[in-house]
Residue frames as qw, qx, qy, qz and C-alpha x, y, z in Angstrom:
[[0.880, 0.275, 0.248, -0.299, 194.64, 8.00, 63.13],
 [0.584, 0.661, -0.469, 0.030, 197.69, 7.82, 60.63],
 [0.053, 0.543, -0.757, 0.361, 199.74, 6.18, 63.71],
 [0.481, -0.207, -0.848, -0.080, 196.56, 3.34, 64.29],
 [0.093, 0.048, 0.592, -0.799, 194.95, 5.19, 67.22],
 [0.020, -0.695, -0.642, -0.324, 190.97, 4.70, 67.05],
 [0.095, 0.040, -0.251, 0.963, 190.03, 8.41, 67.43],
 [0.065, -0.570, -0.819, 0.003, 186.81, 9.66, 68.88],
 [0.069, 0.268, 0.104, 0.956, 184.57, 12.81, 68.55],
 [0.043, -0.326, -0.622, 0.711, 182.50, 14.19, 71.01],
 [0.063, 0.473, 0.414, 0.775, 179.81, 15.30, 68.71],
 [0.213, -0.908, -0.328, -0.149, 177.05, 16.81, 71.32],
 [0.430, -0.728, -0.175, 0.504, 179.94, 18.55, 73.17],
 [0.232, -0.035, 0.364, 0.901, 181.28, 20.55, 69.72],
 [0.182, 0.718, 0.469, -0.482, 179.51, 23.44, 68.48],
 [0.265, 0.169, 0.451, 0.835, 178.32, 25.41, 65.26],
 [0.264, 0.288, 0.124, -0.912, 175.89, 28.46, 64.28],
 [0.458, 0.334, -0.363, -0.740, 175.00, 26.37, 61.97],
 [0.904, 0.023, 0.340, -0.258, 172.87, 22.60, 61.39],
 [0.812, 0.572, -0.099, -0.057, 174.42, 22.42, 57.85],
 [0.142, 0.787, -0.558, 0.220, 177.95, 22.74, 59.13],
 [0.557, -0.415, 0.573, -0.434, 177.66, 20.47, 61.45],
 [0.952, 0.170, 0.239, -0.086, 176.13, 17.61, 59.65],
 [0.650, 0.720, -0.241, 0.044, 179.16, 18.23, 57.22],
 [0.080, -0.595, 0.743, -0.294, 182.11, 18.21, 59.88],
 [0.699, -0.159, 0.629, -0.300, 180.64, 15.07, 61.21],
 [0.927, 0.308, 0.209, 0.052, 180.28, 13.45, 57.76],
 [0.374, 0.743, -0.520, 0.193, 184.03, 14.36, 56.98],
 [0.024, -0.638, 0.735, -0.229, 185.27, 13.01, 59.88],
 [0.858, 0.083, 0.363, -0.353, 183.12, 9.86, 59.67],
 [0.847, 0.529, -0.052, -0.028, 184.45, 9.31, 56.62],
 [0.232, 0.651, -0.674, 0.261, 188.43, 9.80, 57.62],
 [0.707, -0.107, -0.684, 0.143, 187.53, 7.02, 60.58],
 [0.019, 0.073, -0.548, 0.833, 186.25, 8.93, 63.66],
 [0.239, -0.460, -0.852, 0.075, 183.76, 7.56, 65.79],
 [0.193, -0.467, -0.059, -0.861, 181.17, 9.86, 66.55],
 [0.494, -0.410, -0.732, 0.228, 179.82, 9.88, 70.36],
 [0.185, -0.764, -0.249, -0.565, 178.19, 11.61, 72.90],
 [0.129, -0.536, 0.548, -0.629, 179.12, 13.05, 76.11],
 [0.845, -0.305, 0.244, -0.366, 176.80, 10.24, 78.15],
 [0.834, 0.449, -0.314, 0.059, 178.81, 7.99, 75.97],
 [0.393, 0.646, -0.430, 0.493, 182.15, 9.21, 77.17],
 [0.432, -0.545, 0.339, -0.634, 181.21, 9.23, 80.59],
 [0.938, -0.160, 0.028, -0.307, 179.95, 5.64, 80.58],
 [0.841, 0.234, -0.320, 0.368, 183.32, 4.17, 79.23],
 [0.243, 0.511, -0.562, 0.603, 185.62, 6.21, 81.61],
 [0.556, -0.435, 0.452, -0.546, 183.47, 5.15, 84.85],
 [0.439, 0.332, -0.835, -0.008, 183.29, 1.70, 83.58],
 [0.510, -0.312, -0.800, 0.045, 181.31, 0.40, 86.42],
 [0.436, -0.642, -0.172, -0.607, 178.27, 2.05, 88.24],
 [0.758, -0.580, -0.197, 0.224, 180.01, 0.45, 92.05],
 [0.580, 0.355, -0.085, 0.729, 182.54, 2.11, 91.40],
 [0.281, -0.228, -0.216, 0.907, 183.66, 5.16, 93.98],
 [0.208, 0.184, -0.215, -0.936, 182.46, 7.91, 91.33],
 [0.134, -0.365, -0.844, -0.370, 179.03, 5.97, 90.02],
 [0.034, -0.769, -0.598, 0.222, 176.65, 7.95, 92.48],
 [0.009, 0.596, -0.185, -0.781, 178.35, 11.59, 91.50],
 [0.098, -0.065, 0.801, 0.587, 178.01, 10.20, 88.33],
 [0.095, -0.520, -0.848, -0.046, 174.25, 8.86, 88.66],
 [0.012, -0.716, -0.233, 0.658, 173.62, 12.53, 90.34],
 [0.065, 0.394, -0.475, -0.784, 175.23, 14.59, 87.15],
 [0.014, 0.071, 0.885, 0.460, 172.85, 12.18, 84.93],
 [0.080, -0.697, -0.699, 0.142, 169.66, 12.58, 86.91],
 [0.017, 0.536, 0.001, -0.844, 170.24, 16.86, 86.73],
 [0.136, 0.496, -0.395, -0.761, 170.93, 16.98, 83.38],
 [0.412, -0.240, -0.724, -0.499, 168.83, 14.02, 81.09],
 [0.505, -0.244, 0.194, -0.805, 165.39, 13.96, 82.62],
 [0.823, 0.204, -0.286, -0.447, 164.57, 10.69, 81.12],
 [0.426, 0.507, -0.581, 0.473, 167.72, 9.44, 82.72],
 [0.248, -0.356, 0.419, -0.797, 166.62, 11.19, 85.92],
 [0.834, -0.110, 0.050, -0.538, 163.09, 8.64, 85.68],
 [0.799, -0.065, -0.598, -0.024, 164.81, 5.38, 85.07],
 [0.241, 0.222, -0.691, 0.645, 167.17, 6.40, 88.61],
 [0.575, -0.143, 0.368, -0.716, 164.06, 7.65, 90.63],
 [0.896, -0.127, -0.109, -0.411, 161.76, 4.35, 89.33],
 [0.810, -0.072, -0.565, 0.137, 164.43, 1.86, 89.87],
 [0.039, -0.324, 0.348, -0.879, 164.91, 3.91, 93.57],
 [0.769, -0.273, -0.060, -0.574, 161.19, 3.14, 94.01],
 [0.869, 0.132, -0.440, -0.183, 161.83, -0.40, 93.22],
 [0.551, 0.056, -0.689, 0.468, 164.63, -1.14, 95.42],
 [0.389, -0.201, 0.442, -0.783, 162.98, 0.95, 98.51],
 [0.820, -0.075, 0.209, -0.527, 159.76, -1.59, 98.17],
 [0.861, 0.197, -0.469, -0.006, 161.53, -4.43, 97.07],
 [0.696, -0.696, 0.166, 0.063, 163.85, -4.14, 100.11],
 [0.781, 0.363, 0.076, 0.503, 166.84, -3.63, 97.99],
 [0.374, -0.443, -0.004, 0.815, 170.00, -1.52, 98.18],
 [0.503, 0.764, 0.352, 0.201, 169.26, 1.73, 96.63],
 [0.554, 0.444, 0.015, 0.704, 171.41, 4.17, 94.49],
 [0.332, -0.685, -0.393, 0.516, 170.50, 6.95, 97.22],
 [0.414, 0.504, 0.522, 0.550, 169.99, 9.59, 94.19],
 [0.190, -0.817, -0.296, -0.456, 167.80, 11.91, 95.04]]
């Protein structure tokens, strides 16, 4: 950060025993000028576009692991199957 870099912190992928610790490391490094983000985050900017090569491995690893995630891929799946649209072939 001293050399002008924008720096970023993974906050769901860092760990503590502890809530209070946590909230604290994050408001320290908020306060030096680190962006706090999450692993979906991270992912989204480095694929950078869902045609892309990697976007269905990608779309796969989302649908496992967020569930909620998992529903928008299946309903918009539905959608293109009965609309007669390409679909993301997910599942």
């Amino acid at each position: 950060m001293e050399l002008g870099y924008e720096t970023y912190a993974v906050i769901d992928a860092s760990g503590t025993f502890s809530p209070m610790m946590s909230y604290l490391a994050q408001a320290r490094m908020s306060m030096a000028g680190v962006i706090p983000m999450t692993w979906f985050a991270v992912g989204c900017e480095l694929l950078m576009d869902w045609r892309k090569e990697e976007g269905e491995a990608f779309a796969d690893l989302l649908h496992d692991y967020l569930p909620f995630y998992g529903d928008l891929i299946d309903s918009y799946d539905v959608h293109s199957i009965l609309s007669g649209s390409s679909s993301s072939n997910i599942t």
